[in-house]
N, C-alpha and C positions, 0 to 999 in steps of 0.2 A: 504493500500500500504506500507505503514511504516514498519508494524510487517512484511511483507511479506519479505521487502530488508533487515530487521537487523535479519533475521529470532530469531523471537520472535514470542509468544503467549500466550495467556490472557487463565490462568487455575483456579480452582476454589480451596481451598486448600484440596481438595482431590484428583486434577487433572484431574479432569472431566472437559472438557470444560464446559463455563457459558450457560447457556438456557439463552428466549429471557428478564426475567424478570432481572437475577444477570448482563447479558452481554449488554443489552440497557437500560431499565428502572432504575436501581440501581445506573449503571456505567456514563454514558452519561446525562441522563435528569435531573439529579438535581444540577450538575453542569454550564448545559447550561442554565438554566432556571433560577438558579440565575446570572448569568453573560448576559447574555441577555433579560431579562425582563423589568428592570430598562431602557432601550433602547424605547421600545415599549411602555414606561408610558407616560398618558398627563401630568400626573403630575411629576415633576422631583426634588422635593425639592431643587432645585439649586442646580442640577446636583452631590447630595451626593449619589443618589442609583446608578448613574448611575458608580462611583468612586470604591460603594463598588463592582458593579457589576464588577469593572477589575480589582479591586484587587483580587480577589475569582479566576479569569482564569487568572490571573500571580500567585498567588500564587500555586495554585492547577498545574501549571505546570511544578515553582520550585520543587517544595517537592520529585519531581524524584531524586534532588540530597544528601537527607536526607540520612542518615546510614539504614534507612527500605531502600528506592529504589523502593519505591511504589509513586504514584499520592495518593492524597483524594479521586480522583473518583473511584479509586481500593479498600482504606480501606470501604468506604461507601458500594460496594458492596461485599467484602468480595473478590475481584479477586488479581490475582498475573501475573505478568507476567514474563515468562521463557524465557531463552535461548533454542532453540530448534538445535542449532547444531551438 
């Protein structure tokens, strides 16, 4: 919904949009999987995976304000997001 109202979109940098491996598997799962894993553990070591787990999704959603202007979860999969105005 987001890309849709800033009209944006997630290209790959040849400008092909991403298939489903660079555009979910790359982009999305291994950000979400360390920010929420640590959640889902019996084990919590006093609550430090659970810390690191929201540092990793605040930082990772800082880094949009970096001079790249990319997420982590963009450099990880190699994606970029455009203005498409």
């Amino acid at each position: 919904m987001g890309k849709i109202l800033l009209r944006t979109c997630v290209v790959m940098a040849d400008g092909q949009l991403p298939g489903f491996v660079h555009g979910v598997a790359l982009r999305v799962w291994p950000v979400l999987a360390v920010s929420i894993l640590p959640f889902l553990s019996p084990v919590t070591a006093g609550g430090g995976l659970q810390m690191l787990g929201l540092m990793v999704a605040i930082v990772d959603g800082l880094a949009i304000f970096s001079p790249a202007v990319d997420a982590i979860h963009d450099r990880l999969a190699g994606t970029y997001v455009i203005d498409v105005r």
